[in-house]
C-alpha positions as CSV (number, residue, x, y, z in Angstrom):
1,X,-2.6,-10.8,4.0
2,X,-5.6,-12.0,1.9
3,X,-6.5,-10.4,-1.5
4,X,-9.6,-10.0,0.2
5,X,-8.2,-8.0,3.1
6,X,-5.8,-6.0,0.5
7,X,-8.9,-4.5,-1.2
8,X,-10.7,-3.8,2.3
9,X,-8.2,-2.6,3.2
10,X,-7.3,0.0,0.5
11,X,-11.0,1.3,0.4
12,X,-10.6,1.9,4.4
13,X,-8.0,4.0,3.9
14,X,-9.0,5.6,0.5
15,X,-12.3,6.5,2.6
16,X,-10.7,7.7,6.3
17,X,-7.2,9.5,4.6
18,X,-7.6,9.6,1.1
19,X,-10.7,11.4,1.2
20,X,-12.1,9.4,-2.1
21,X,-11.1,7.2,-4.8
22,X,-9.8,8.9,-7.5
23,X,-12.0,8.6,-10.9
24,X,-10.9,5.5,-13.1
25,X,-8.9,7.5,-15.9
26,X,-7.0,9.5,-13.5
27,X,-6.3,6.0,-11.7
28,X,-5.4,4.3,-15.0
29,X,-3.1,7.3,-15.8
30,X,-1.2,6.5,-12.5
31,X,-1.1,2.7,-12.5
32,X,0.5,3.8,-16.3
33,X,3.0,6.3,-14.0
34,X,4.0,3.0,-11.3
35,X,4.3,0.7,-14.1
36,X,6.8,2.9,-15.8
37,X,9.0,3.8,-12.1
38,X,9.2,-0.2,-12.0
39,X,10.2,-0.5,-15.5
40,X,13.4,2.3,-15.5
41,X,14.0,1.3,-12.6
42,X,14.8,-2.8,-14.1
43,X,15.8,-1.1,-17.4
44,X,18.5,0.3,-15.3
45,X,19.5,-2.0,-12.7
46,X,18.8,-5.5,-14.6
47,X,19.3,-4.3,-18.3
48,X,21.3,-2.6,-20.5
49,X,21.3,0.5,-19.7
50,X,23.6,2.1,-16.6
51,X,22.1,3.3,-13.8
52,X,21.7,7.0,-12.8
53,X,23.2,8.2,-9.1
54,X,20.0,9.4,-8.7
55,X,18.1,6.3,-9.6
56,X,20.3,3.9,-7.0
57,X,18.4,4.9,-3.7
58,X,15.2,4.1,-5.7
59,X,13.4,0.9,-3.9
60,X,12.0,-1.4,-6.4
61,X,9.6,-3.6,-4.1
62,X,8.7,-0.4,-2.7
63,X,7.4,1.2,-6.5
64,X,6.2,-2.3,-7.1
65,X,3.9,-2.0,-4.2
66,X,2.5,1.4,-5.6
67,X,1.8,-0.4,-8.8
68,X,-0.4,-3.2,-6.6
69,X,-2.0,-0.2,-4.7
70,X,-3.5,1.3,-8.0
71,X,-4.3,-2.2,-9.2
72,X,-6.4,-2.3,-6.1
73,X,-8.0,1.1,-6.1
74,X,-8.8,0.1,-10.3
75,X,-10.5,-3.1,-8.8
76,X,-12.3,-1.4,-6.3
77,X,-14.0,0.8,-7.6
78,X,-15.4,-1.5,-10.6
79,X,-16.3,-4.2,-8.3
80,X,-13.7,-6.6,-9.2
81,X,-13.0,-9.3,-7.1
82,X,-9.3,-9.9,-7.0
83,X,-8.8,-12.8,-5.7
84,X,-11.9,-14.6,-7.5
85,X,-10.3,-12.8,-11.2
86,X,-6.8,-14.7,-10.4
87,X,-8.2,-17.8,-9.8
88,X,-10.3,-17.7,-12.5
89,X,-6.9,-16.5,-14.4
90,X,-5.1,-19.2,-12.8
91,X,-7.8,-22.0,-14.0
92,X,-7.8,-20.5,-17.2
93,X,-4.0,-20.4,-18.3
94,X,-3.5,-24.1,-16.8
95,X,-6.1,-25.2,-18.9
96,X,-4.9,-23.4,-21.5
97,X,-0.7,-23.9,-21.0
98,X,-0.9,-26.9,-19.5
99,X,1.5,-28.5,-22.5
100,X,2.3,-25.1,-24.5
101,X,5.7,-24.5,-22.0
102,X,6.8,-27.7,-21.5
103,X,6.9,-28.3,-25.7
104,X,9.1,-25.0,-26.3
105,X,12.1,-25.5,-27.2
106,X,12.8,-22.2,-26.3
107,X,12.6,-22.7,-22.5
């Protein structure tokens, strides 16, 4: 799937199930939410700390996805255009990186 069809395809469904979008701070509140499911649950299963039998079950591409849903919902209703931002990222960091990795000595 397309970036482009991502984001059409959130706002169909935020406008046929969802009802409406909710506002942006309520939005950025739960992107905050997703971001911290993913990060226990890699905390957990990829760091340090053990994991709890309740957090095994837990499915991290799944919460990962939730975190890309609110990303889209943030982007839609401020008129971003994903997929033009990334490439624009993507130009941007290569132009900007292009030597910085290969010279550290720490990778």
């Amino acid at each position: 799937m397309e970036i482009k069809e991502l984001q059409t395809e959130v706002d169909q469904w935020i406008k046929t199930i969802g009802v409406r979008y909710f506002n942006e701070l309520t939005n950025m509140a739960m992107l905050t939410e997703e971001v911290g499911e993913v990060a226990r649950i890699i905390a957990r299963r990829y760091g340090e700390q053990s994991e709890k039998e309740s957090d095994k079950n837990k499915d991290l591409g799944d919460e990962l996805a939730d975190v890309l849903w609110v990303l889209v919902c943030l982007a839609n209703q401020t008129g971003v255009d994903l997929e033009d931002a990334i490439q624009r990222n993507i130009a941007k960091k290569t132009q900007r990186d292009s030597e910085r990795h290969k010279n550290n000595p720490k990778l």
